[in-house]
N, C-alpha and C positions, 0 to 999 in steps of 0.2 A: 226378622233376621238382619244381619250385618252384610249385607251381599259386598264385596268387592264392587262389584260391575252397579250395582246400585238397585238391579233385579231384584226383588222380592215375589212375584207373583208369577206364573207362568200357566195359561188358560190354554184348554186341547181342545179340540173337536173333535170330536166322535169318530162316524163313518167313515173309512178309507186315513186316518190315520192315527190311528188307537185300534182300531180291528177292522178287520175285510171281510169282502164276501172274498168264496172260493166257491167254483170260479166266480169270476168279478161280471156285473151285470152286461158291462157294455160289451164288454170282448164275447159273451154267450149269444147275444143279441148280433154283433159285425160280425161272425160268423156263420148265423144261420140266415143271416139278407144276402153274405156275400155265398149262401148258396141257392139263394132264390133269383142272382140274378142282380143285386145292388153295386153298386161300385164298391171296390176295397182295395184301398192301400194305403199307406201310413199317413198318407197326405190326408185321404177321406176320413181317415178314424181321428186324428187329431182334432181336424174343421166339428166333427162330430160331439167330439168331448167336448172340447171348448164350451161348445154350444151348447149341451147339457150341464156344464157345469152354472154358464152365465144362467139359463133358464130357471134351477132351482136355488139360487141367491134373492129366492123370495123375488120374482123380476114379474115387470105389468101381465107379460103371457103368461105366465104360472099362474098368476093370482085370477084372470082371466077366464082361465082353463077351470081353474077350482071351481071360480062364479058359475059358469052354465055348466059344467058335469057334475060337481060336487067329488068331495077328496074320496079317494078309494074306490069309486064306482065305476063300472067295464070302459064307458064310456070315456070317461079322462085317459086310461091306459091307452084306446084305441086312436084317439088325439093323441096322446102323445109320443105313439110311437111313428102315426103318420109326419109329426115333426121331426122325431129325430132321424126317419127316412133323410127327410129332405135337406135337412143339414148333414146328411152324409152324404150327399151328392144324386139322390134321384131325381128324377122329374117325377113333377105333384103327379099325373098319370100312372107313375111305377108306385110311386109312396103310398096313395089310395088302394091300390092290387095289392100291396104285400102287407099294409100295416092289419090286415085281419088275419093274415097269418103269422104272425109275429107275434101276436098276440095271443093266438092259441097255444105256439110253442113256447111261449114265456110260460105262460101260466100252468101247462102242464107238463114241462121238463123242466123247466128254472126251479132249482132245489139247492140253494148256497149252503154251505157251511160256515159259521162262525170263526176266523184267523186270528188269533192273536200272537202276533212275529216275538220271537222268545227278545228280541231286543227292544221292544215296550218294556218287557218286566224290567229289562234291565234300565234301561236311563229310566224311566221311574223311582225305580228304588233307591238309583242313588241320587237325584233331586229331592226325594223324600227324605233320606237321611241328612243332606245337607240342609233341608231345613226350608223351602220352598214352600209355597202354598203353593199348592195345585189343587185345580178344577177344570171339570168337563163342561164347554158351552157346545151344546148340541143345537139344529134345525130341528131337530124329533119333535113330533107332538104331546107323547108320555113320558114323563117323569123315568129317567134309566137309574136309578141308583140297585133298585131290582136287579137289571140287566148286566150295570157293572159288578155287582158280586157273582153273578152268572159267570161271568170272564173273568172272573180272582183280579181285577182290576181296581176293585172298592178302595182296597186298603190305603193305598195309595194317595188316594184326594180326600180333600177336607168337601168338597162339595160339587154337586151338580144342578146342572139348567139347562133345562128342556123349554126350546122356543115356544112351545104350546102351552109351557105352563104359567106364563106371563103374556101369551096373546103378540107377542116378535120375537119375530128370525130374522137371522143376518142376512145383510150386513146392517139391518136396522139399527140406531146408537142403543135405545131401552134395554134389546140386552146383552150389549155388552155392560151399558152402566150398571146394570142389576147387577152383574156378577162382579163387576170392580166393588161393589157399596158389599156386597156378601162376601169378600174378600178382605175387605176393609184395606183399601189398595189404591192406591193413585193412578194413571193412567201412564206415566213417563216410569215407573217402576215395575211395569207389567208387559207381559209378551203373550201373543197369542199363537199358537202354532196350527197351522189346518192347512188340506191342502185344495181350495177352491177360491183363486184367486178371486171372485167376485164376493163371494161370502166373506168369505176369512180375511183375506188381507185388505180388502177396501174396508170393510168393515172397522175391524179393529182399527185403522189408522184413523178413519175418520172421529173415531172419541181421542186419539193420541195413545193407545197401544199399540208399541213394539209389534210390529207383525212378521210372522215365519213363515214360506209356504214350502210344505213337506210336496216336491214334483219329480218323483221317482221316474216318470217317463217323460219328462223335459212337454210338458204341454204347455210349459209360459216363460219359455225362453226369453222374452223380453222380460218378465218382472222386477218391478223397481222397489225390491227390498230383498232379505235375505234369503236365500235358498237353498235347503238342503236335500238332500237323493235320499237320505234312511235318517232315522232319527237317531241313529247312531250319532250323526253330526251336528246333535241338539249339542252337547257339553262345549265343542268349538269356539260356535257361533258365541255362545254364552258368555265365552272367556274373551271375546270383543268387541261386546256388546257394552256399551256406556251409555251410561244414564244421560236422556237429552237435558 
């Protein structure tokens, strides 16, 4: 396409900005610690996130974690909620007591429902009509093209990439360059939008894509690129966005 702005290509992440959990894992989780006795307030749920989000940007303690428990097994869940204790402000003594309960109520009341905010459909559709390639670069392990027709989302992109299905996730460069070469797309012509400042925007910048982070509760206040609160403010940003 002929973009104005020199954009051609525009790459989404998946999780938390394309569709949600309801309710959302962290907020189910800082409410039933801060009824067991955890520290809560907006100070401690921030330090918290943060700190989840850097942890699963593929970071040494993730990978770490995966080495001795192996992925999906009680055992990592129970690690890893003793961390996210302590990054919300317990003492390891408190985080040790509560992360086996935390874990019981994860597993047997945590029941999300799939979100998709009627305003994906829309700035979708109309990047898809003006002519955009779009694709999903997801952390996931399975292949979602399944799961995007599952959320009437399919239609929409020419293609997706599941970090598992090439063996890297972000912010690793491999795949973002997978998806730039499966886009047939340059890197200075391309924008990535996600909202996990360690994945998403280090990433992408580090190959030379435009990076967006979607920070609807202001978790990265300092960030040193574009910012938007709803992806309603994707068309904006777009419109003064110039090709470096």
């Amino acid at each position: 396409m002929n973009s104005p702005n020199g954009i051609t290509t525009i790459l989404f992440d998946l999780d938390d900005t394309l569709r949600h959990n309801h309710p959302k894992g962290h907020h189910f989780f800082w409410e039933y610690a801060a009824s067991l006795g955890a520290p809560d307030s907006e100070e401690n749920r921030q330090q918290a996130q943060r700190w989840a989000f850097e942890y699963w940007a593929d970071s040494a303690y993730l990978l770490y974690d995966l080495k001795i428990h192996g992925r999906g097994e009680e055992s990592f869940w129970h690690n890893y909620n003793e961390r996210h204790l302590l990054a919300l402000g317990c003492s390891r003594d408190q985080a040790s007591e509560l992360a086996p309960q935390l874990h019981k109520h994860m597993s047997e009341n945590y029941q999300p429902e799939d979100v998709v905010l009627p305003e994906v459909h829309q700035i979708l559709k109309k990047l898809h009509t003006v002519g955009y390639t779009l694709a999903v670069v997801t952390n996931r392990n399975e292949p979602v093209d399944e799961y995007l027709e599952e959320l009437e989302l399919h239609i929409y992109f020419d293609f997706s990439l599941a970090g598992g299905e090439i063996k890297s996730w972000k912010p690793k460069p491999e795949i973002f360059r997978v998806a730039l070469e499966r886009a047939n797309a340059k890197p200075e012509e391309t924008i990535y939008v996600g909202d996990n400042y360690f994945a998403d925007i280090l990433g992408a910048r580090n190959v030379g894509i435009q990076p967006i982070l979607l920070d609807p509760y202001n978790y990265f206040p300092e960030a040193d690129c574009h910012i938007i609160r709803s992806l309603t403010e994707l068309e904006q940003v777009l419109a003064i966005t110039q090709k470096s």
